[in-house]
N, CA, C and O atoms as a DFTB+ gen file, in Angstrom:
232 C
 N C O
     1  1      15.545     -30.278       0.269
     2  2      15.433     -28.835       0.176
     3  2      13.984     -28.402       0.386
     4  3      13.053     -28.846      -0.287
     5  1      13.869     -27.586       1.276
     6  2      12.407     -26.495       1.566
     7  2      11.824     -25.551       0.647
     8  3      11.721     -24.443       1.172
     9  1      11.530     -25.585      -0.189
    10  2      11.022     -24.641      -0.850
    11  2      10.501     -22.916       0.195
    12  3       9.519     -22.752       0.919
    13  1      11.131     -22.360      -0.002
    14  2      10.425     -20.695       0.280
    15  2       9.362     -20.004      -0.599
    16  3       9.482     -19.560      -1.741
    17  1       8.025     -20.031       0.425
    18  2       6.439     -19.583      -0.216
    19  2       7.655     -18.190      -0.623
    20  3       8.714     -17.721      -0.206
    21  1       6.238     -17.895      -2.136
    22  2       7.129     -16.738      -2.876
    23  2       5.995     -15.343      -2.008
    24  3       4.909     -15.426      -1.434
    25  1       6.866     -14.242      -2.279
    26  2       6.119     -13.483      -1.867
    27  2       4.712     -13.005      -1.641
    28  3       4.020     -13.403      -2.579
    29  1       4.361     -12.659      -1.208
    30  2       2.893     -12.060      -1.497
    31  2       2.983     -10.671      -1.729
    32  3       3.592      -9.772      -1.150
    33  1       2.077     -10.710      -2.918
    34  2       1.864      -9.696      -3.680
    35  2       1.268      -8.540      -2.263
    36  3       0.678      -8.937      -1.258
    37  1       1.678      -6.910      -2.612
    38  2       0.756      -5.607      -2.081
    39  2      -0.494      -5.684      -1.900
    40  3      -1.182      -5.694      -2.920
    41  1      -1.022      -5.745      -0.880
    42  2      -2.509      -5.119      -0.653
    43  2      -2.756      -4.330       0.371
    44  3      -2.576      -4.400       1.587
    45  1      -3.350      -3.319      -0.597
    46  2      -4.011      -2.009       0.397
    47  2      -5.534      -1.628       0.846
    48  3      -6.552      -1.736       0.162
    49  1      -5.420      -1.208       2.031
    50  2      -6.439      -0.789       2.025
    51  2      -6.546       0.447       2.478
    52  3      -5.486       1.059       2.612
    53  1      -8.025       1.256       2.887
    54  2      -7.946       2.119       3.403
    55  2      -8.696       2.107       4.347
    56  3      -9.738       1.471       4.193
    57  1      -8.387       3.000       6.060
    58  2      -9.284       3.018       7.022
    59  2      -9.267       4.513       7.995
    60  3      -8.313       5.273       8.156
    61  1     -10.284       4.593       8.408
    62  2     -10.346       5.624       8.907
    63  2      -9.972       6.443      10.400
    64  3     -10.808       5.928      11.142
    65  1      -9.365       7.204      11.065
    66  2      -9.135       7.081      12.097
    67  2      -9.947       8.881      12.459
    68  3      -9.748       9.859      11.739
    69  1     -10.680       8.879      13.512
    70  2     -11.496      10.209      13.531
    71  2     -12.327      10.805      12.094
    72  3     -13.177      10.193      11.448
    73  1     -11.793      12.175      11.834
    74  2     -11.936      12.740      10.519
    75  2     -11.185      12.529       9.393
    76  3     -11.392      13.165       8.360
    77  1      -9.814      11.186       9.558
    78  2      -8.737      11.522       8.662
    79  2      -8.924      10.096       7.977
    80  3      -9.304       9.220       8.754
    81  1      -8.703       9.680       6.531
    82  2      -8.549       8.911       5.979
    83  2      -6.564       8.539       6.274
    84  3      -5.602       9.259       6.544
    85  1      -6.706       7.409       6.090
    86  2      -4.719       6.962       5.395
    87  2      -4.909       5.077       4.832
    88  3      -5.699       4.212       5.211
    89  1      -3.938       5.050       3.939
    90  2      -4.258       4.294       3.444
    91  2      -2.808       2.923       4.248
    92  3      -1.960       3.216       5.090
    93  1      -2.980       1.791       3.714
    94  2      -1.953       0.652       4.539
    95  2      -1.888      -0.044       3.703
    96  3      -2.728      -0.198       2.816
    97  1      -0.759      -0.656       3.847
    98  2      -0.591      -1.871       3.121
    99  2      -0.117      -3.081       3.366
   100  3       0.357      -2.864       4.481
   101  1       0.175      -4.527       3.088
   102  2       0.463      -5.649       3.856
   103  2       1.806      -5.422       4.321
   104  3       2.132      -5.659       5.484
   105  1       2.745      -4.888       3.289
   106  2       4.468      -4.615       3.626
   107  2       4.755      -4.030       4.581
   108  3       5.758      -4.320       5.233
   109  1       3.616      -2.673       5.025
   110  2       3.681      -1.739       6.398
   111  2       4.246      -0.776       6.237
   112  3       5.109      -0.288       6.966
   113  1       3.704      -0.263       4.966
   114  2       3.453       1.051       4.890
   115  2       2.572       1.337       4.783
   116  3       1.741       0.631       4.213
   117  1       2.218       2.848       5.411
   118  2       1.095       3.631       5.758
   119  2       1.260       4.429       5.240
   120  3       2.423       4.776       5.031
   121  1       0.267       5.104       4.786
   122  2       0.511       6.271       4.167
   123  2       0.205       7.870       5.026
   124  3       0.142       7.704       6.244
   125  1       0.027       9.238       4.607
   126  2       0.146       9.766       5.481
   127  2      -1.766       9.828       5.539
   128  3      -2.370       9.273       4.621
   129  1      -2.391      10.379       6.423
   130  2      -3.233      11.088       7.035
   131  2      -4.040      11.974       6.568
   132  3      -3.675      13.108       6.877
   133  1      -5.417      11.925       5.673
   134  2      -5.779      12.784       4.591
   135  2      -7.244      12.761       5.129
   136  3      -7.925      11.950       5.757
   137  1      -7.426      13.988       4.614
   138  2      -9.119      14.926       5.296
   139  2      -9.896      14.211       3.923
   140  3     -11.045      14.647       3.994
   141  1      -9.815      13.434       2.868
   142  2      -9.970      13.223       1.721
   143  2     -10.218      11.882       1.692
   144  3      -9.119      11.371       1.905
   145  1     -11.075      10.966       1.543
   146  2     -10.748       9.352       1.235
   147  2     -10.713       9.212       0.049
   148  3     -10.531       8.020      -0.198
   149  1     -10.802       9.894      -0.973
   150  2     -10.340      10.210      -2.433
   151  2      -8.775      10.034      -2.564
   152  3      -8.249       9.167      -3.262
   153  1      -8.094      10.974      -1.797
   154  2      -6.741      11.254      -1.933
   155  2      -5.910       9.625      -1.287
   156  3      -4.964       8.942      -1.681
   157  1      -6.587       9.568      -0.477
   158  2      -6.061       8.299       0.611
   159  2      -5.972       6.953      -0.373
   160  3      -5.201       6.015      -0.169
   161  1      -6.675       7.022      -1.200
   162  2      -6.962       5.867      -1.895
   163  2      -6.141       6.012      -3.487
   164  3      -6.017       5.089      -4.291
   165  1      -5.617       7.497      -3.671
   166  2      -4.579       7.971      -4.330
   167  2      -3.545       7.298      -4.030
   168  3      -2.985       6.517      -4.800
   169  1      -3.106       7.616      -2.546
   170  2      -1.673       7.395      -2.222
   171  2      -1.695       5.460      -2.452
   172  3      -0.777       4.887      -3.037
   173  1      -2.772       4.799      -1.931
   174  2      -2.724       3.398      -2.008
   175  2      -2.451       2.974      -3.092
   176  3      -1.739       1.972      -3.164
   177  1      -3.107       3.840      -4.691
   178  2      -2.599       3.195      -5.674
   179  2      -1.487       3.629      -6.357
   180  3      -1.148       3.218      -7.467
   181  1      -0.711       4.760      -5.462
   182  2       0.407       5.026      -6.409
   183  2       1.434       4.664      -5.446
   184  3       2.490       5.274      -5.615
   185  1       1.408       3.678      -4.297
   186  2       2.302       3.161      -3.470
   187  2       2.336       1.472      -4.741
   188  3       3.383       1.107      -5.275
   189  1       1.083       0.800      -4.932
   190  2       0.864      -0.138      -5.690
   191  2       1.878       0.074      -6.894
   192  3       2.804      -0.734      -6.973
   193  1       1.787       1.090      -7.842
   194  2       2.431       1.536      -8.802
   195  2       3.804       1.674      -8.442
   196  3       4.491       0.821      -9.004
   197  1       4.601       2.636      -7.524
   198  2       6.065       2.377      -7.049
   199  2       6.455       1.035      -7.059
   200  3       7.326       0.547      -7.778
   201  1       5.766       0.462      -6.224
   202  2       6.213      -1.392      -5.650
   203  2       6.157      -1.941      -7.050
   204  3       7.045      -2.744      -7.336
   205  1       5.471      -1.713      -7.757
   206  2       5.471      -2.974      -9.300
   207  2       6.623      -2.468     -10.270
   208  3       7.192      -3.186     -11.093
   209  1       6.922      -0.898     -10.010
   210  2       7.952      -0.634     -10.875
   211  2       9.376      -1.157     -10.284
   212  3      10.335      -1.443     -11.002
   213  1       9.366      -1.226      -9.062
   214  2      10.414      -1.629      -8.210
   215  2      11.100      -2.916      -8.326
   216  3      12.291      -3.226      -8.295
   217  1       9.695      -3.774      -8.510
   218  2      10.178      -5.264      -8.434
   219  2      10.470      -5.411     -10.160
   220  3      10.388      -6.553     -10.612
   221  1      10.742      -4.500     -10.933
   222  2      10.699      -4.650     -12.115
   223  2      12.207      -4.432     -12.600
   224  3      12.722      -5.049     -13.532
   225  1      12.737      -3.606     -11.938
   226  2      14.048      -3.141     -12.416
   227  2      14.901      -4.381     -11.962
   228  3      14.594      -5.225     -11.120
   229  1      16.137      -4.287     -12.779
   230  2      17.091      -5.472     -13.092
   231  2      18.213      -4.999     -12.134
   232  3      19.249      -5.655     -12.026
């Protein structure tokens, strides 16, 4: 039997494209498009926060 590597954990980052911040993550989600790298880095940690509550429920 093969063992299957266990997941890898979320990581985000954030990058810039013109004037707009958005934030990404390894799973491939993006987030949307923000005049803000404050906000951008919002959405990264409350995408982090969804995903941990997610993998939590039974």
């Amino acid at each position: 039997m093969s063992e299957q590597p266990a997941p890898s954990p979320h990581h985000t980052t954030t990058t810039e494209r013109g004037s707009f911040a958005l934030a990404r993550c390894t799973c491939g989600w993006t987030g949307p498009a923000r005049r803000s790298r404050d906000r951008a880095r919002t959405d990264a940690t409350e995408h982090l926060g969804a995903e941990e509550h997610q993998e939590t429920r039974p």
